[in-house]
C-alpha positions in Angstrom: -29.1 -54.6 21.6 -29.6 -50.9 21.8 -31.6 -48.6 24.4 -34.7 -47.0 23.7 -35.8 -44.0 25.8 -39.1 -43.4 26.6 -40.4 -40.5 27.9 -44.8 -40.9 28.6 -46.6 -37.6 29.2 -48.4 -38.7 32.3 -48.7 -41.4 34.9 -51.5 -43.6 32.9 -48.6 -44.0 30.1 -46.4 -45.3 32.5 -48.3 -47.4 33.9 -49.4 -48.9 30.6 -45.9 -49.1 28.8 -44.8 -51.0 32.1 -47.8 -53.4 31.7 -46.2 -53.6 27.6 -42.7 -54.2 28.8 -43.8 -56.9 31.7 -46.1 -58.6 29.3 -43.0 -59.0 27.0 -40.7 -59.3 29.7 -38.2 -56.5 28.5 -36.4 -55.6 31.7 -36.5 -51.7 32.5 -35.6 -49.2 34.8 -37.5 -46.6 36.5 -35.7 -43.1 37.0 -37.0 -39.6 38.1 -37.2 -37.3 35.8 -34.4 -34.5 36.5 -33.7 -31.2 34.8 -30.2 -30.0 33.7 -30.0 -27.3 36.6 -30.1 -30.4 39.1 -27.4 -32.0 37.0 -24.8 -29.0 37.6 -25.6 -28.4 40.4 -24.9 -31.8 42.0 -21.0 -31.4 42.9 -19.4 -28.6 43.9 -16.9 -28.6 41.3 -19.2 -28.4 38.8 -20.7 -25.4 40.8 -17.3 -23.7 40.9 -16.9 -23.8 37.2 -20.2 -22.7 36.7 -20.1 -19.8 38.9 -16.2 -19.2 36.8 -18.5 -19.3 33.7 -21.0 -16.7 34.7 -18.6 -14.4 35.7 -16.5 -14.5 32.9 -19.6 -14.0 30.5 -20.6 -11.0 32.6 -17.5 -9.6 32.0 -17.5 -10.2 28.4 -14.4 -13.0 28.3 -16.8 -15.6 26.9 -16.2 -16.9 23.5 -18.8 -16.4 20.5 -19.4 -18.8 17.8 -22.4 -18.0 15.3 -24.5 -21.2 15.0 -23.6 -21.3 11.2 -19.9 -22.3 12.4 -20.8 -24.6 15.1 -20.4 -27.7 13.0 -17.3 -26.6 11.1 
């Protein structure tokens, strides 16, 4: 079966698509919510490359692709 992500607004839909999922007993998982930054940021390798990346764009070595000619 496939995974459906949920993401409610505030705690009261939480709480009630936990009483939902209980009530059908669909097991679930509870993560915190975590932006992109954290993500990166989380090894130092990825910081590395990161820090690589900024400093290349700064310096104009980054490479430009119109969004048109993203897909192609």
């Amino acid at each position: 079966m496939g995974t459906i992500v949920i993401h409610p607004e505030n705690e009261t839909q939480q709480k009630a698509l936990q009483l939902i999922l209980d009530g059908f007993k669909v097991p679930y998982e509870n993560e915190p919510s975590s932006d992109a930054t954290e993500y990166l940021l989380s090894t130092q390798a990825n910081k590395e490359w990161l820090d690589t990346a900024i400093i290349e764009a700064k310096n104009g070595e980054g490479i430009e692709i119109k969004l048109e000619d993203l897909w192609k």
